[in-house]
Phi, psi and omega in degrees: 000326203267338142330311176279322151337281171339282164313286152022256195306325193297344223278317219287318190283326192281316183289355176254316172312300189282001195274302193303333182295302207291316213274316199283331173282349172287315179313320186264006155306302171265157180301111206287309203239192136313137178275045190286165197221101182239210164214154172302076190218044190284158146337109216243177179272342174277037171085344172241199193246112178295138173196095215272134173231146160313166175253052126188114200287140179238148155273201199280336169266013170118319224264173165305130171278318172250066182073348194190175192280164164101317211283140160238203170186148177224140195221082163286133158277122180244131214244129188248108170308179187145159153248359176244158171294144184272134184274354207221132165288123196234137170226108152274158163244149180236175182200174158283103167323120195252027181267359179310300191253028160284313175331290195294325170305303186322282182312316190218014164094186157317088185334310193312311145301354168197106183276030161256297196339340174297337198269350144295335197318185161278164196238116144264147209284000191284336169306343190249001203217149172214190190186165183283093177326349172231127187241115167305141125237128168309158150304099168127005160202172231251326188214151178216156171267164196229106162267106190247135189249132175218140183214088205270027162288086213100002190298144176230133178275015187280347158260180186217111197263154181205107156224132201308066197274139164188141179299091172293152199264142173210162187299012214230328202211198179190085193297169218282116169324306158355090206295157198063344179289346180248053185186116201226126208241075205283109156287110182254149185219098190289124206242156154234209180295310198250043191241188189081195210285107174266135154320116172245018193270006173255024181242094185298077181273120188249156174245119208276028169255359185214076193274357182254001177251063187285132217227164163199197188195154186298328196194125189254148165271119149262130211245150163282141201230320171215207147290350170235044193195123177238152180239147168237154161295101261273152178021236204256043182273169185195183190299334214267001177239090185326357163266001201302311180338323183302303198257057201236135174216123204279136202235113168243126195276151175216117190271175156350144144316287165289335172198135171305328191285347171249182200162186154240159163235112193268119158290168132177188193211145190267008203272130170299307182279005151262076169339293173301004196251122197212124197245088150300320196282175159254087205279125160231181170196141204229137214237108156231182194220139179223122181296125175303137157312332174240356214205070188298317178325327211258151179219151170226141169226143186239155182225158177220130186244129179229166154080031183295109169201125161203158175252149161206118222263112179292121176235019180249336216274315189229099165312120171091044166213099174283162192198133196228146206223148149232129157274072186240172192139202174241142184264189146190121189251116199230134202225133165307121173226151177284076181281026186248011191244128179287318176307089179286320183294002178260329193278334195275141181263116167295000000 
């Protein structure tokens, strides 16, 4: 009898066991989430999305893609969530995001209380960039790209462009609830050969009322001004000083006859009332390339800017006390590429 029991219940359990197995692959058969529709943009801590474009798109020979220097591209990805495949042929709509200048309050306070504070804000960039207002997704697939044109000609990086994007509601779809996931806030930095963030620990800044107290700092940022011209902020200014607009001083590379990789490099400055910026030194610069050792895939490449000397005069930081400084020493900029990626802006690791 206690044999028949047995069998019985082992009969009943096996038989419950598979109901539950049957009941768990049915469940995942169906859709888990929502199909919302955001885009591939997360958020960095200061509130946008860092996103470096050439400052002029090449084809595969070299040439301008779209006829002339300045012209770009960007391929934002927009995304159909889900644990299932999207079942529905999709028209996204896109619009301008009106959060800039929610953005800019959060981040960086009131004009009311401090009216320059504004020469910190985010800029927007739409005057410089457009994109399609409708993105097709077929049925059976997850991501379509949003292609946005930039015509970075005339652009000054002394500011800090952002543009502003967001997915419109429309009854066919339901962008993504989430904050931020339907709303893409791209700080774009636009690249050449030579710009982004140089090694500044060999660049000495002296003050000439204390020439024996030589001072330096980790990292200098160079911004694009063309394709052969990067510009930096004079000694240790940087983006976070609302006076920066003064102090910029350009660096144009002019290469080798004979070889691109060397060169000179021409300072100067656009500022009138900077009196004091005097390019002592004699400035070159030199591209070499190196295969990583444990990584072949990887290339590293340096632009080294050497014999970097100039003066230059603070007349803003303490009114009616100009204060004059020189700088020298070496930059050095070193950028990761992928070579197994065809795509260089795809291929360089940020």
């Amino acid at each position: 009898m206690k044999t028949k029991i047995f069998n019985i219940l082992f009969v009943a359990g096996v038989a419950l066991l598979g109901g539950v197995l049957v009941a768990c692959n049915d469940e995942w058969k169906e859709e888990q989430y929502e199909h919302y529709i955001s885009f591939k943009a997360p958020l960095n801590d200061n509130g946008v999305t860092s996103v470096y474009v050439p400052y002029t798109r090449h084809d595969d020979d070299g040439q301008p893609t779209y006829g002339r220097t300045g012209l770009s591209h960007y391929e934002l990805p927009v995304i159909v969530s889900g644990t299932t495949n999207n079942d529905r042929d999709l028209v996204i709509r896109f619009g301008h995001s009106d959060t800039l200048d929610i953005l800019n309050f959060e981040r960086f306070g009131s004009p009311a209380y401090r009216a320059d504070i504004v020469d910190l804000y985010y800029k927007d960039m739409s005057d410089y960039a457009s994109y399609p207002s409708t993105l097709s997704i077929p049925s059976g697939q997850n991501i379509g790209l949003l292609k946005i044109q930039f015509d970075f000609n005339g652009i000054d990086l002394k500011d800090k462009w952002v543009l502003p994007i967001e997915i419109l509601k429309d009854d066919s779809y339901q962008p993504h609830p989430r904050k931020n996931y339907a709303k893409a806030m791209l700080r774009v930095y636009p690249y050449n050969d030579y710009s982004g963030n140089y090694s500044a620990t060999t660049l000495t800044i002296t003050n000439a009322d204390d020439p024996t107290n030589a001072t330096g700092m980790e990292t200098a940022r160079g911004y694009v001004v063309d394709e052969n011209s990067i510009f930096f902020f004079a000694g240790n200014i940087d983006e976070t000083r609302v006076d920066r607009q003064n102090y910029k001083v350009f660096f144009k590379f002019v290469p080798d006859d004979d070889n691109p990789n060397i060169g000179r490099v021409e300072l100067s400055s656009d500022n009138a009332e900077q009196n004091g910026f005097v390019n002592v030194g004699q400035t070159s610069y030199h591209i070499y390339e190196q295969m990583d050792e444990v990584q072949p895939w990887l290339m590293h490449r340096y632009v080294i800017i050497s014999g970097i000397e100039y003066n230059y005069t603070d007349y803003t930081s303490v009114e009616g006390y100009p204060m004059e400084y020189t700088v020298k020493g070496i930059l050095t900029l070193e950028r990761q590429l992928n070579t197994q990626i065809p795509n260089e802006d795809q291929a360089i690791q940020w």
